[in-house]
Chimera marker file (.cmm) of the C-alpha trace (Angstrom):
<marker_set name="trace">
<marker id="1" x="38.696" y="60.699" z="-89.373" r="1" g="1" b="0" radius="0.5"/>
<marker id="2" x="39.149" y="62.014" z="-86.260" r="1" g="1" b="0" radius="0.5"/>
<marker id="3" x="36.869" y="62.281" z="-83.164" r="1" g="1" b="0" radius="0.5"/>
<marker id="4" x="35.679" y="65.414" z="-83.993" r="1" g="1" b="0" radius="0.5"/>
<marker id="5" x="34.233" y="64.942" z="-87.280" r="1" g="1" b="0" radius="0.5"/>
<marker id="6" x="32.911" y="61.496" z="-86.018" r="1" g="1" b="0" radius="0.5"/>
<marker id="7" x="30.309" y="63.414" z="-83.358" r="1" g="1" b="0" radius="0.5"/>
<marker id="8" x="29.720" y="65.820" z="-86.035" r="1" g="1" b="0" radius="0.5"/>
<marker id="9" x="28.580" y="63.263" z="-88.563" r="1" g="1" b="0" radius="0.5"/>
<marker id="10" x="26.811" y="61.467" z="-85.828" r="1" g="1" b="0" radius="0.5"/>
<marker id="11" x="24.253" y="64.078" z="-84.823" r="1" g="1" b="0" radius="0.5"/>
<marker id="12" x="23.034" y="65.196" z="-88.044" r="1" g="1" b="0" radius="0.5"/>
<marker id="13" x="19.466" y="63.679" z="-88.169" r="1" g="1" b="0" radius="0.5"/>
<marker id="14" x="17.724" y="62.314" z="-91.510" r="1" g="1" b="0" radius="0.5"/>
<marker id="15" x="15.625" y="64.457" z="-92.888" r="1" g="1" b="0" radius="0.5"/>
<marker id="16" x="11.786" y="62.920" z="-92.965" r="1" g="1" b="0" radius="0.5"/>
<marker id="17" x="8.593" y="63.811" z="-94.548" r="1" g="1" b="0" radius="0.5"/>
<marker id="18" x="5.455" y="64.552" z="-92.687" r="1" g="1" b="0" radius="0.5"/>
<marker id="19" x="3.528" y="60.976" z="-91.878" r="1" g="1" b="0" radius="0.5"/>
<marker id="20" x="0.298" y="61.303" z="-93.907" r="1" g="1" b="0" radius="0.5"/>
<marker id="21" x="-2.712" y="59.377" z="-92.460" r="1" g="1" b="0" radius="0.5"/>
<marker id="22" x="-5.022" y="57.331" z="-93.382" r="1" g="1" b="0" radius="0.5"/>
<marker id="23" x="-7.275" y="58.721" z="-96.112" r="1" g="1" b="0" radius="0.5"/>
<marker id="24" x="-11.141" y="59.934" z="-95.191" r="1" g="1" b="0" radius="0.5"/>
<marker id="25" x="-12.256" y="57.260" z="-97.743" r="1" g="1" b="0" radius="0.5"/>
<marker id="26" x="-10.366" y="54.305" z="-95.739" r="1" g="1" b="0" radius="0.5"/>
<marker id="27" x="-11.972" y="55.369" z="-92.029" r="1" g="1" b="0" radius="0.5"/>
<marker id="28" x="-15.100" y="55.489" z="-93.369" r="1" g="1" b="0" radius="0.5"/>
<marker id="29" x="-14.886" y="51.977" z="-95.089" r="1" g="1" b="0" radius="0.5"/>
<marker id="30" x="-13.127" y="50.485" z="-91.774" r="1" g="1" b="0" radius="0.5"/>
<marker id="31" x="-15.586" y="51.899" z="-89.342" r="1" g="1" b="0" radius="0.5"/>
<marker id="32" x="-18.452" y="50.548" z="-92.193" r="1" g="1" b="0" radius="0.5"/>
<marker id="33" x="-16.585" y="47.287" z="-91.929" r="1" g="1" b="0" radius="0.5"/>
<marker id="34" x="-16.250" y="47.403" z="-88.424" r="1" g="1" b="0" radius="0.5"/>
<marker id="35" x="-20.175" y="48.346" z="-87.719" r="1" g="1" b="0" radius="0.5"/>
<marker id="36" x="-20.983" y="45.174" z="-89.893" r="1" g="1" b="0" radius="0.5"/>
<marker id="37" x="-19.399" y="43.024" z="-88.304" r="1" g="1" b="0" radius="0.5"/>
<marker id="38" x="-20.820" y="44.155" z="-84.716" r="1" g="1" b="0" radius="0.5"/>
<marker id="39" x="-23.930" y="44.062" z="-86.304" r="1" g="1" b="0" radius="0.5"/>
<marker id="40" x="-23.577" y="40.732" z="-87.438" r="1" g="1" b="0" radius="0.5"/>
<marker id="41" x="-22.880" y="39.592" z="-84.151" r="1" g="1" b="0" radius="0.5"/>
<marker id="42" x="-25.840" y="41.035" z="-82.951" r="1" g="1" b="0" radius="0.5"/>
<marker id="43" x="-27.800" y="39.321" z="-85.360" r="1" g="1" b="0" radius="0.5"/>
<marker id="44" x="-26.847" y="35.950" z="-85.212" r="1" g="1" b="0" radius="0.5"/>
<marker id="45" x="-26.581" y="36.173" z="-81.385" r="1" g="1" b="0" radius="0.5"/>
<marker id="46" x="-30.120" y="37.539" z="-80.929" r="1" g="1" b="0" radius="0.5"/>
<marker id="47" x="-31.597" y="37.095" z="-83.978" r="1" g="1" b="0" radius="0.5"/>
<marker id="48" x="-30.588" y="33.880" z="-84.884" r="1" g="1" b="0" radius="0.5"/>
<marker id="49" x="-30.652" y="32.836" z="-81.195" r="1" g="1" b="0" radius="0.5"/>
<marker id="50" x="-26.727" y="31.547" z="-81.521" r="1" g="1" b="0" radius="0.5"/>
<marker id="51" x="-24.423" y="30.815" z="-78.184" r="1" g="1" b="0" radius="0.5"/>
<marker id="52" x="-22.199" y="34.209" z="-77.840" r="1" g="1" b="0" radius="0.5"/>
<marker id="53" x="-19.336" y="32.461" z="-78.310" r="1" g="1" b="0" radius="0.5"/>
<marker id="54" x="-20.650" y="31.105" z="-81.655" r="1" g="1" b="0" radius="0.5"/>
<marker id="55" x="-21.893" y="34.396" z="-82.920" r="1" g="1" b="0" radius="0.5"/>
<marker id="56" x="-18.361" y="35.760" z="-81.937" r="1" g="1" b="0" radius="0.5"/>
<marker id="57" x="-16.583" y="33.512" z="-83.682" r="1" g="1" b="0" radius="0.5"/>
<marker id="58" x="-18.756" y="33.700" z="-87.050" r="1" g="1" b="0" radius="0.5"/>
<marker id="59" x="-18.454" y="37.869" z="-86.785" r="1" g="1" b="0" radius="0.5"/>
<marker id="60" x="-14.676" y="37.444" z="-85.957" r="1" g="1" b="0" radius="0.5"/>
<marker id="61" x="-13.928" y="34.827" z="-89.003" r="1" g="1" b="0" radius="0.5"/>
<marker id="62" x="-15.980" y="36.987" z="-91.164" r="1" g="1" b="0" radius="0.5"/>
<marker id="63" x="-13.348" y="39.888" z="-90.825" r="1" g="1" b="0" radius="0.5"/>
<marker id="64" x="-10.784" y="37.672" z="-90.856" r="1" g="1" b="0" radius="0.5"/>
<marker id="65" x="-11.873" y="36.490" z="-94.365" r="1" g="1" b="0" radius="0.5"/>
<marker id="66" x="-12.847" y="39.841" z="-95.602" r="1" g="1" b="0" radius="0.5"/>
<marker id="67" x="-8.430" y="40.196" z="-94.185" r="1" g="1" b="0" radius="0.5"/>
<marker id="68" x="-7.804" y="37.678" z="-96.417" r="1" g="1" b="0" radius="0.5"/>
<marker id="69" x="-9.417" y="38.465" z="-99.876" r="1" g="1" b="0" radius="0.5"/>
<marker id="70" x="-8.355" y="42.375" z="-99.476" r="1" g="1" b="0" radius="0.5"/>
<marker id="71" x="-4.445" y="40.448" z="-99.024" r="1" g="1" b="0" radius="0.5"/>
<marker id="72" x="-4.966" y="38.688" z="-101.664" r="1" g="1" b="0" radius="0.5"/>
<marker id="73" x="-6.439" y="41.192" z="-104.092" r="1" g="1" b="0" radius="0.5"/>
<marker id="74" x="-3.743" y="43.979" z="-102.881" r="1" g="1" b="0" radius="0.5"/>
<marker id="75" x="-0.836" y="40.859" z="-103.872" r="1" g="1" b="0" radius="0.5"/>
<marker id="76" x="-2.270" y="40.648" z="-107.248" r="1" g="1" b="0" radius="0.5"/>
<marker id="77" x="-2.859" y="44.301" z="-108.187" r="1" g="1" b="0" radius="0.5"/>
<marker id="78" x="0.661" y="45.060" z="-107.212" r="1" g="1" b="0" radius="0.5"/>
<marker id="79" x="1.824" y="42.294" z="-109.133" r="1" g="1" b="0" radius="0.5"/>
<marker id="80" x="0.478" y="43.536" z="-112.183" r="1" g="1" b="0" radius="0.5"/>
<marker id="81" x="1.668" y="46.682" z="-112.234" r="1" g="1" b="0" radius="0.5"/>
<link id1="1" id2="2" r="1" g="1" b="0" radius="0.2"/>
<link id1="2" id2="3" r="1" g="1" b="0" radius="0.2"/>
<link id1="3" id2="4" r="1" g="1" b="0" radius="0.2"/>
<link id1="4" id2="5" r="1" g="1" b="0" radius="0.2"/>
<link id1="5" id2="6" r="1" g="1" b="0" radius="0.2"/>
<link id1="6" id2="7" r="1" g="1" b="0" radius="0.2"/>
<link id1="7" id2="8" r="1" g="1" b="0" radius="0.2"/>
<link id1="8" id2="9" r="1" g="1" b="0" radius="0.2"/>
<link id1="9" id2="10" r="1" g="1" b="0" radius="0.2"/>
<link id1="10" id2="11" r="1" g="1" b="0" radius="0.2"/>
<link id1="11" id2="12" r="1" g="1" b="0" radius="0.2"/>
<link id1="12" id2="13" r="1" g="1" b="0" radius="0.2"/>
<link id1="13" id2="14" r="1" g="1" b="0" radius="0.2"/>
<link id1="14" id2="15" r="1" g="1" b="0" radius="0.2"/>
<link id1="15" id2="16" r="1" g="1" b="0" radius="0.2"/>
<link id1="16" id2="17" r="1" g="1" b="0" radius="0.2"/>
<link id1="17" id2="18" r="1" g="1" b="0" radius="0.2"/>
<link id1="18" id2="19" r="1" g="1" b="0" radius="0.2"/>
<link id1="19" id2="20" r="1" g="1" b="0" radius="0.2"/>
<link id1="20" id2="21" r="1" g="1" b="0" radius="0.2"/>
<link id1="21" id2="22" r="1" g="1" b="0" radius="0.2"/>
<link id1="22" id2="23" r="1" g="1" b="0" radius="0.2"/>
<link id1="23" id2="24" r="1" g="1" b="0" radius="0.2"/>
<link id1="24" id2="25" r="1" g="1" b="0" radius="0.2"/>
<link id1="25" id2="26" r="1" g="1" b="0" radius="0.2"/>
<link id1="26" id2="27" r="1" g="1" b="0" radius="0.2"/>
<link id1="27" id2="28" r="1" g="1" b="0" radius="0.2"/>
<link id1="28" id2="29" r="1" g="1" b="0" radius="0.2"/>
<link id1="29" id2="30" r="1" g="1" b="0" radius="0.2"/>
<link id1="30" id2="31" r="1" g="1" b="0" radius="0.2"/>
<link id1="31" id2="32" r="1" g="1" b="0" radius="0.2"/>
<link id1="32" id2="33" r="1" g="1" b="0" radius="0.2"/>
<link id1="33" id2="34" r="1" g="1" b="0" radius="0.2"/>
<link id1="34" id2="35" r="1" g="1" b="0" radius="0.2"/>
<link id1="35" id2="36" r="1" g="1" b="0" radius="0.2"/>
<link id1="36" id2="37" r="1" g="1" b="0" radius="0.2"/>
<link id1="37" id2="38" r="1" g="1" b="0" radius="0.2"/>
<link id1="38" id2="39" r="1" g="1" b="0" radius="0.2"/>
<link id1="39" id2="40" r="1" g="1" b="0" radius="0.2"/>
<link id1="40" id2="41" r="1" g="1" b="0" radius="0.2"/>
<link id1="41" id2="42" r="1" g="1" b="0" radius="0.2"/>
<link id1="42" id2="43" r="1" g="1" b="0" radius="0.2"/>
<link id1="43" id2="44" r="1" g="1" b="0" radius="0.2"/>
<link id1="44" id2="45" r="1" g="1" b="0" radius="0.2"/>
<link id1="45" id2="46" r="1" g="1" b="0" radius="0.2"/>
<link id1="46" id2="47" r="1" g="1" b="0" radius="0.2"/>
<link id1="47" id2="48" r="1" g="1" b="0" radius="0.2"/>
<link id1="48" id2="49" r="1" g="1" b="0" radius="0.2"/>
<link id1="49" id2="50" r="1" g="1" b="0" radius="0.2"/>
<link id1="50" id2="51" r="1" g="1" b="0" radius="0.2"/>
<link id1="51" id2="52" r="1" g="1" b="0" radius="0.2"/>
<link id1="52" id2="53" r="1" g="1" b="0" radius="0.2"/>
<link id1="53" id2="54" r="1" g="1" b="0" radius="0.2"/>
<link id1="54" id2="55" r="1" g="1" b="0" radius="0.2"/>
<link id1="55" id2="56" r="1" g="1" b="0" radius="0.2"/>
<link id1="56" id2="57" r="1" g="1" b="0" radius="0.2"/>
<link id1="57" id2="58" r="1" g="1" b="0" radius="0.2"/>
<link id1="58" id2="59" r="1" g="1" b="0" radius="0.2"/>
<link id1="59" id2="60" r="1" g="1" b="0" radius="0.2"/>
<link id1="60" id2="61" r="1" g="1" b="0" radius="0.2"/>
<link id1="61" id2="62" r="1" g="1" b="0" radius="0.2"/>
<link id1="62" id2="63" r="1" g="1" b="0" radius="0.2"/>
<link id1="63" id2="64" r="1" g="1" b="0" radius="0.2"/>
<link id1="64" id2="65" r="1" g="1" b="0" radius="0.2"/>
<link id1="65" id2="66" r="1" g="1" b="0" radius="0.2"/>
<link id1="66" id2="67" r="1" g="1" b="0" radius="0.2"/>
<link id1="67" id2="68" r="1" g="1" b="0" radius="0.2"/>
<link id1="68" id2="69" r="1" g="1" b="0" radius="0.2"/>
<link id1="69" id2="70" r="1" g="1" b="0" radius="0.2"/>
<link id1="70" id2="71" r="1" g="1" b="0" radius="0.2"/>
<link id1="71" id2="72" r="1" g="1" b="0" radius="0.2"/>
<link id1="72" id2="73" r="1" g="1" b="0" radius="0.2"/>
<link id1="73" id2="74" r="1" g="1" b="0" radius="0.2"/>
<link id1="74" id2="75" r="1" g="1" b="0" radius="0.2"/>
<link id1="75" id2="76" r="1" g="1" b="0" radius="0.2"/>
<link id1="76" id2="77" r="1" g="1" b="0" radius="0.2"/>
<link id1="77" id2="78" r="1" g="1" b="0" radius="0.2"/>
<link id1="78" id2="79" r="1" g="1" b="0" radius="0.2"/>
<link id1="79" id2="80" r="1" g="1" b="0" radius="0.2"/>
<link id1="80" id2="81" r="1" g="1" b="0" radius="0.2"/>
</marker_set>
C-alpha cells in the first residue's frame, strides 16, 4: 500500500446509528424509584425520628438492594433466553 491509499483508508469514518434513549416507561419508573427513596428518607428521618445519617444510609441501601435484585433478575432472564 502506499501512503496515499493509507490516509484514504484512514479517514473514512464508521458509519453509526442514531443513539436511542432511554424509553418513557424507564424515566418514569427511575424518577418513581428515585421519589421513594427520598421519601423514605424523609420518613424514617422525621417520622421515625432516626439520626440523618441513619435514615441516609437505610434510603441509600434500599436502592442499592433494589440495584441488586434488578442485576440479578436481568442475569437470569438473559440466561434463559
Amino acid at each position: 500500500m502506499t501512503t496515499d491509499q493509507e490516509t484514504a483508508t484512514e479517514q473514512i469514518e464508521p458509519v453509526h446509528p442514531p443513539a436511542r434513549g432511554p424509553s418513557r416507561n424507564m424515566v418514569m419508573i427511575a424518577g418513581g424509584v428515585g421519589g421513594g427513596l427520598v421519601a423514605w428518607f424523609f420518613y424514617a428521618w422525621l417520622g421515625l425520628r432516626r439520626n440523618v445519617v441513619d435514615a441516609a444510609g437505610e434510603s441509600i441501601g434500599s436502592g442499592i438492594f433494589l440495584l441488586l435484585v434488578l442485576s440479578v433478575a436481568g442475569a437470569t432472564y438473559r440466561n434463559r433466553r
